[in-house]
N, C-alpha and C positions, 0 to 999 in steps of 0.2 A: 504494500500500500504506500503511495508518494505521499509525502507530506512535505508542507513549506511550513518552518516556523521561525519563530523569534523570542530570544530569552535573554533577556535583561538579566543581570546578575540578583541574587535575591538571598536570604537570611538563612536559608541551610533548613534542617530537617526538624520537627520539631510541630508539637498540638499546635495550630493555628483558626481559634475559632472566630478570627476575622478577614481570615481566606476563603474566596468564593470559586468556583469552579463552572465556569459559564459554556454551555453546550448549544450548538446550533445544530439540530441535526439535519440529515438531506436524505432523501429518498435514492438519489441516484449519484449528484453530485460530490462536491467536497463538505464534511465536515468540519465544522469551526470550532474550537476548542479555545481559551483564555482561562488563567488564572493572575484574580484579582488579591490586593490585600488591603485593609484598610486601618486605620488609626481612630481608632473610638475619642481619641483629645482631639484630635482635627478633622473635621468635618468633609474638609476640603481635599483630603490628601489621599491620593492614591497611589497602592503598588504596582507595577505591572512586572508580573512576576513570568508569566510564558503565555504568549498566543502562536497560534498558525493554524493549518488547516489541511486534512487528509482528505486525499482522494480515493477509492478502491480500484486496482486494480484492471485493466480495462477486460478480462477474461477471468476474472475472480469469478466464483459462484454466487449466491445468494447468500449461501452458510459462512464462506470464506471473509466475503464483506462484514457480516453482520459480529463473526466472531474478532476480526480485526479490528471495529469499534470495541468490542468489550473489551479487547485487549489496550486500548489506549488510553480507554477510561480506566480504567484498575489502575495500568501506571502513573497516569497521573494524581490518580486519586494516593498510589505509596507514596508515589514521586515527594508533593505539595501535601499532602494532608490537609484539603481541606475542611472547614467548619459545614459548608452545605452546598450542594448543586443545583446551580437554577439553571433550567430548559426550556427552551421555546416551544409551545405549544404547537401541531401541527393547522396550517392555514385551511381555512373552512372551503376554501372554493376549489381546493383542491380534487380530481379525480378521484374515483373511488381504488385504482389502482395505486395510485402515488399516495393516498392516504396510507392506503394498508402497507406499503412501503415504509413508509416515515416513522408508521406506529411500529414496524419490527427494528430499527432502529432505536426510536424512545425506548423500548422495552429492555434491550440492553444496556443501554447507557442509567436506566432507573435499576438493572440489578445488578450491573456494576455498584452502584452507590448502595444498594440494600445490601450486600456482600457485606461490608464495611460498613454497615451503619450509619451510614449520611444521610443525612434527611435533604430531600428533594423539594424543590418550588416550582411551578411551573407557570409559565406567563405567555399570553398571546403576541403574535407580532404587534396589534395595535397599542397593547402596555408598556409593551419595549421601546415603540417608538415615542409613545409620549412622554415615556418615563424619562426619557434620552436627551428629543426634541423641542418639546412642548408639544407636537402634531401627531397624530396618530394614523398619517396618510405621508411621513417623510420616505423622500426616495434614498436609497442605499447611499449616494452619492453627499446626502445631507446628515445622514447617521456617519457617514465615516469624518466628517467634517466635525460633526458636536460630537465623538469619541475621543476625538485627536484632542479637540481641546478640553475636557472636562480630564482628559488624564495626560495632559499636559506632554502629549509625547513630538518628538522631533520630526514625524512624516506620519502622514496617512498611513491606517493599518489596512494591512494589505495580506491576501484578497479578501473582498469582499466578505466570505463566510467566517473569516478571523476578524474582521473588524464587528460583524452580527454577533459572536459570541463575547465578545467584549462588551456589547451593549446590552445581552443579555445578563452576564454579571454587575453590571451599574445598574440595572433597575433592580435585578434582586438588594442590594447594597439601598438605594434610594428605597425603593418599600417594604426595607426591614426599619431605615430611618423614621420611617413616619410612620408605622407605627409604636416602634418607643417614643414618638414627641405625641403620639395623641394616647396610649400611656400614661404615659407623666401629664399630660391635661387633665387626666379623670380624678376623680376623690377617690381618696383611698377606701376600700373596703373596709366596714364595719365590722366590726367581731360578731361571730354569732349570737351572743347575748345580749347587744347592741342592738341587732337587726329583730331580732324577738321579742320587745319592748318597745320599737318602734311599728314593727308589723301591725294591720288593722285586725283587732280581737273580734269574734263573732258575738252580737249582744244579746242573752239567754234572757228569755222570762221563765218566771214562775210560774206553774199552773194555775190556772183558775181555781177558785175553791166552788166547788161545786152545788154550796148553800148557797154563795151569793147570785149565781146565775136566776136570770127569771124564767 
């Protein structure tokens, strides 16, 4: 299987549960792969620890393909270690062939990560672009643009499907963020004894007394 990738130098081997592992998968074409890391003090600051992009084989089998992905996710997943995998969902207007493709893909790349214990998120192209963009209709050409700069890298990531799985890692990152800031907006939870005392009591009468009835 060919693969193009790029790895930046990065912090060695070790539990990293603010490392994200971002998957584009493809039905036929090149898979994109990205490992993200992030700094919980800065908000703003991102790792790019390894992206690029496998292609299978052009006389590979179906088997051969699909076991080659799982084979690239386990390594990366030993490789990086990361904290959780987010996946792009497969696109709705898709064939029903190229669906079922996509999903035998997904399928390994999700027990890749259930092997090892990594919990999976998965997000539609339209959340990935917005999450990205602000636009949920951005062309590839504009994702690669707001990738470049939100992780501040020297040149467009390249191709295409490595620059998709990087953006798939920054939205998983972005709406892990927001939901710990809307988290931290809510009131703490009440103690059970607290909530039992506040709770609405049902109000009991007493029976009638049966002399007084007319």
């Amino acid at each position: 299987m060919a693969s193009a990738a790029r790895t930046p130098a990065h912090n060695g081997r070790g539990a990293h549960p603010q490392r994200v592992l971002g998957i584009d998968p493809a039905a036929a074409g090149a898979t994109g792969y990205a490992i993200l890391e992030t700094d919980p003090a800065r908000q703003n600051e991102f790792r790019v620890l390894h992206y690029g992009a496998t292609r299978p084989l052009r006389n590979a089998t179906a088997a051969a393909r699909l076991e080659a992905v799982h084979r690239l996710v386990s390594g990366l997943l030993e490789e990086f270690l990361p904290g959780a995998v987010a996946v792009e969902t497969p696109f709705a207007a898709l064939n029903v062939r190229s669906a079922l493709l996509l999903a035998e893909v997904r399928g390994v790349v999700l027990l890749a990560a259930a092997q090892r214990r990594v919990p999976v998120e998965s997000y539609s192209p339209r959340q990935i672009k917005a999450s990205v963009t602000g636009y949920g209709q951005a062309s590839k050409e504009q994702m690669q643009v707001m990738v470049r700069s939100q992780l501040r890298l020297a040149e467009l990531p390249e191709p295409h499907d490595a620059a998709d799985a990087l953006a798939v890692a920054l939205c998983h990152i972005h709406s892990q963020r927001a939901r710990a800031r809307m988290g931290a907006a809510l009131p703490p939870a009440l103690p059970g004894d607290a909530r039992d005392h506040l709770a609405p009591r049902a109000v009991t009468r007493p029976p009638r007394n049966a002399s007084h009835e007319r």
